[in-house]
N, C-alpha and C positions, 0 to 999 in steps of 0.2 A: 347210795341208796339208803333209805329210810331204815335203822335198827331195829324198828318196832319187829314182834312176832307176827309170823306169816299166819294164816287163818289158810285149814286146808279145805280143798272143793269139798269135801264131805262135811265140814262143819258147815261151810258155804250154804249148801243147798238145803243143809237142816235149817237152817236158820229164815232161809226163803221158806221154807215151807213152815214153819213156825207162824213165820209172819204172813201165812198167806200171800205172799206178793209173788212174783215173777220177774224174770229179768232178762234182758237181750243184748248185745253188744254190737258194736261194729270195731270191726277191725282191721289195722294194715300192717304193722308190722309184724304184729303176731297171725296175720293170717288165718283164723278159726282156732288158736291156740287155746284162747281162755275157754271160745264155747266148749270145744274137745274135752277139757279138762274139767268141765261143770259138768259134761253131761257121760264121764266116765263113770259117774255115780248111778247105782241102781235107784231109780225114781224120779231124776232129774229132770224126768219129763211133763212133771205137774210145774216146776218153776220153770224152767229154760224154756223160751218162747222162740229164740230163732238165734242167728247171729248172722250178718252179714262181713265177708270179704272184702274189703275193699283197698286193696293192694296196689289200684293203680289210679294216678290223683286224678283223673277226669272221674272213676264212679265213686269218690268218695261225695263228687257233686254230684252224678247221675243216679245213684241207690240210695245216701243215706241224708242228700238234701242239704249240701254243706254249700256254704257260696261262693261260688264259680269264684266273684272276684276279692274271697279274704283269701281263697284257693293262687290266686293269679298275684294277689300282693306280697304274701304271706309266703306263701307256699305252704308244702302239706305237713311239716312237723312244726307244731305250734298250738299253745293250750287251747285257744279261741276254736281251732278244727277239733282238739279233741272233743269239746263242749258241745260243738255241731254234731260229731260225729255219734256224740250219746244223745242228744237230742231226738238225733235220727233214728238210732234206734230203738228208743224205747217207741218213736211215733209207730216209727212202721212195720213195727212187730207189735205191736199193741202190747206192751209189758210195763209193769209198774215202772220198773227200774232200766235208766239206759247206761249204761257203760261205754265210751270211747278211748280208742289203743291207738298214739302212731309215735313214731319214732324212728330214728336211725339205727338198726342193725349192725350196719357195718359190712366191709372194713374201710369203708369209702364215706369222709361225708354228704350230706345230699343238702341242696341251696344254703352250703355257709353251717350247716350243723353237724355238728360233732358226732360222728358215733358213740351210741352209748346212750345220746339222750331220747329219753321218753316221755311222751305228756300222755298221761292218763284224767280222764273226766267219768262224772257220773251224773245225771238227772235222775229225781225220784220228786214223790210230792212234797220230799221233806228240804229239799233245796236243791242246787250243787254242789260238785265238791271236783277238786282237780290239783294233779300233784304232779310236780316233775322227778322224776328219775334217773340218775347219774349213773350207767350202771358199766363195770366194766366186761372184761373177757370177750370171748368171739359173739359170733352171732346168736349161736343158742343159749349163750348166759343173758345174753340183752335181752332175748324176747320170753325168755323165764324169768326174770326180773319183770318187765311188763307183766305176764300173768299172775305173779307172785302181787305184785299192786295194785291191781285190777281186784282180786280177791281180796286184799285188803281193806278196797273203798270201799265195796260192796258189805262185808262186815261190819265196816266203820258206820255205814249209812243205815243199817239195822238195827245198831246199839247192841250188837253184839260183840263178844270178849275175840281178839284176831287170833285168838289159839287155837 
């Protein structure tokens, strides 16, 4: 994983709300982890717009509008679905900023990938942006490493300090 300093949801959401923007995610490996964690903050509810689940790869086509067949080539951990997957949400949450989570958990790989790995994505007006994440330990380190980088982009995409 990436050495930089993690940016915590309480900086997060100031910063959103700084910037007047908004944000949504979609997510599978973390499962509503990052929204939980954005919207642990008191006020979280002027930026956080929604977050969808999408934990199982037919609704990452059917909820967040990823394509069936990058879905059917690819499979579902792969930067291009993350990309989708933030696409998706920022569309259909109507939020400035989209966020996309998936990756392998563990302890098992899934189509040929390694546990551990994570592609995280972001859309906002100001581009994309999308990282992969190497991360190790059991499941709850991987999908805290996911949240931990998710909060990252979204800082990074603000021009805000990740502290």
């Amino acid at each position: 994983m990436n050495d930089r300093p993690v940016p915590t949801p309480e900086r997060v959401v100031a910063a959103l709300r700084a910037a007047g923007e908004t944000v949504a995610a979609a997510e599978s490996l973390t499962a509503g982890l990052l929204t939980a964690a954005l919207t642990s903050v008191p006020g979280a509810s002027a930026v956080v717009r929604g977050g969808l689940v999408v934990y199982a790869t037919d609704l990452k086509a059917t909820l967040a509008g990823v394509d069936p067949a990058l879905l059917a080539e690819r499979g579902a951990v792969d930067p291009e679905v993350a990309l989708q997957l933030a696409a998706g949400a920022r569309d259909r949450c109507g939020a400035d900023i989209g966020v996309g989570l998936t990756g392998v958990a563990g302890p098992d790989p899934q189509d040929g990938v390694a546990p551990g790995t994570v592609h995280l994505a972001l859309v906002s007006a100001r581009g994309v942006r999308g990282e992969v994440i190497t991360a190790g330990g059991d499941r709850e380190a991987v999908r805290a490493a996911a949240v931990a980088g998710a909060l990252a982009l979204i800082a990074a995409d603000l021009g805000t300090l990740p502290v």
